[in-house]
Phi, psi and omega in degrees: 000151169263163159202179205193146159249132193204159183249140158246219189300332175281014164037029159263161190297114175234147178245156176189159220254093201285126184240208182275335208242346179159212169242155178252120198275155190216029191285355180298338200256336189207102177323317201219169176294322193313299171333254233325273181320287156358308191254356151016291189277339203254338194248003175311302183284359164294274181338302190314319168281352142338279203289330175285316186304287216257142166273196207270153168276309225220132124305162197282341191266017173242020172216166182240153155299083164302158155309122228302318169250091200293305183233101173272150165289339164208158150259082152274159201243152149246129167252149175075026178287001176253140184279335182321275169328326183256358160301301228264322152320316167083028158265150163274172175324091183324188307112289151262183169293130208218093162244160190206138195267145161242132183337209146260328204277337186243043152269140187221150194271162208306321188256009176286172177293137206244109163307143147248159181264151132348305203289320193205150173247020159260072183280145179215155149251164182185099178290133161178172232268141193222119186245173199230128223239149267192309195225150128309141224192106134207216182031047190289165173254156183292330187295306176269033193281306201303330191273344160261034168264139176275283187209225205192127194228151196255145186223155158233109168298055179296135174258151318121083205278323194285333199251344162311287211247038163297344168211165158295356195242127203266353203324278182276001137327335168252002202249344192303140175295162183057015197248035178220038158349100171219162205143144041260334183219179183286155082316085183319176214263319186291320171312313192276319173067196194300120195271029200240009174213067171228164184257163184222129186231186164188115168278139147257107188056087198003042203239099190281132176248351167209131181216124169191215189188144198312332214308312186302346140031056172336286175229111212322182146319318204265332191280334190303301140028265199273356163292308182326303184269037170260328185267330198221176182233114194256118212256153177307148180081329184322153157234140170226141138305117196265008191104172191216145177264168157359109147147022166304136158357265192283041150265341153312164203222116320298142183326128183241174205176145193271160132254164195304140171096032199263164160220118193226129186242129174249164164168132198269127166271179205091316203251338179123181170220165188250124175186126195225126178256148184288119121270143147348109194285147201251000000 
């Protein structure tokens, strides 16, 4: 199943069931999505019969598309998870997981507009694949990682490159508001099946700047998973950010970086895309 969290004209919070024909609104079964998530098993079959009973309430284009998850209690991001990338990087292989958060202020909606900041022209992109924790979970094993994924969401990890490594610790070079796009909606996990052979792209102005595939991986879903919840107790709705392959910006010869009236599209197949034009922050 898709789901999706969206506003209509009363900009209040709705959740719904994304079909072929629109959306089916289903917040009568769950206020918000983490509800949503959380009550899963007791409310799946409810959704279904949803979608079989009702035709769609909404067209998808009479509505706006929120991020899926408006407020997850954490972002976690992994860096240098691609050998493309970490080539291109001129780094080696992590050893470990080289992780890091991204804020609340900078989750954004799939199609919202993307700051460039005040602060900086060194804007990049990096598209990637984002799963959604499912369950409260913690001490996951690798072998059982896969039964505490909820779905899977298109994320653009935007960076702040100058301000990335303005310290070793990358948070706020990655924390700038609007610079955590996911979306447009969840895909559940059983709908996606393995999430280790799907291609991943990123357009800039219809220009693909990064083309790959989950398969490429470093450290899978599943091992990030069994590191995390080594560390933290991973509650329904967290999203992590899985790494960006190879074709970033500042790894250009000479370094491109987005700016403002920029349209930068990410996209996974199964899941869908994501696109957003770059402004100029007011």
């Amino acid at each position: 199943m898709k789901l999706a969290t969206f506003q209509t004209t009363d900009k209040r919070e709705r959740v719904g069931l994304v079909t072929d024909e629109g959306l089916v609104e289903i917040t009568d079964i769950a206020p918000d999505m983490i509800a949503l998530i959380a009550d899963w098993p007791s409310l799946k079959a409810k959704v279904a019969a949803r979608a079989r009973e009702d035709v769609a309430h909404y067209r998808l284009k009479d509505v706006h598309l929120l991020a899926p998850v408006p407020r997850p209690q954490k972002v976690m991001a992994i860096g240098l998870n691609y050998a493309d990338h970490i080539a291109e990087s001129g780094a080696q292989t992590p050893e470990r997981q080289i992780w890091f958060g991204k804020l609340g202020n900078a989750i954004n909606g799939p199609y919202d507009p993307i700051h460039i900041p005040k602060a900086s022209d060194k804007i990049d992109w990096e598209a990637e694949m984002v799963f959604v924790i499912g369950k409260r979970c913690r001490h996951v094993a690798k072998e059982n990682a896969a039964d505490v994924i909820f779905g899977y969401a298109c994320g653009n990890d935007i960076s702040v490159r100058d301000w990335q490594f303005h310290t070793p610790q990358w948070l706020v070079g990655k924390s700038f508001d609007t610079h955590a796009p996911i979306g447009p909606w969840i895909v559940t996990a059983d709908e996606i099946g393995d999430p280790h052979t799907l291609g991943i792209r990123c357009l800039v102005n219809g220009e693909t700047r990064q083309n790959s595939n989950t398969k490429h991986l470093v450290f899978n879903c599943f091992d990030q998973i069994a590191y995390l919840s080594q560390a933290m107790t991973l509650m329904p709705g967290d999203m992590v950010f899985t790494g960006t392959p190879g074709g970033v910006g500042q790894s250009m010869k000479p370094p491109q970086f987005l700016k403002a009236g920029d349209t930068v599209r990410i996209e996974i197949d199964k899941i869908g895309a994501i696109e957003a034009k770059m402004v100029a922050e007011d």
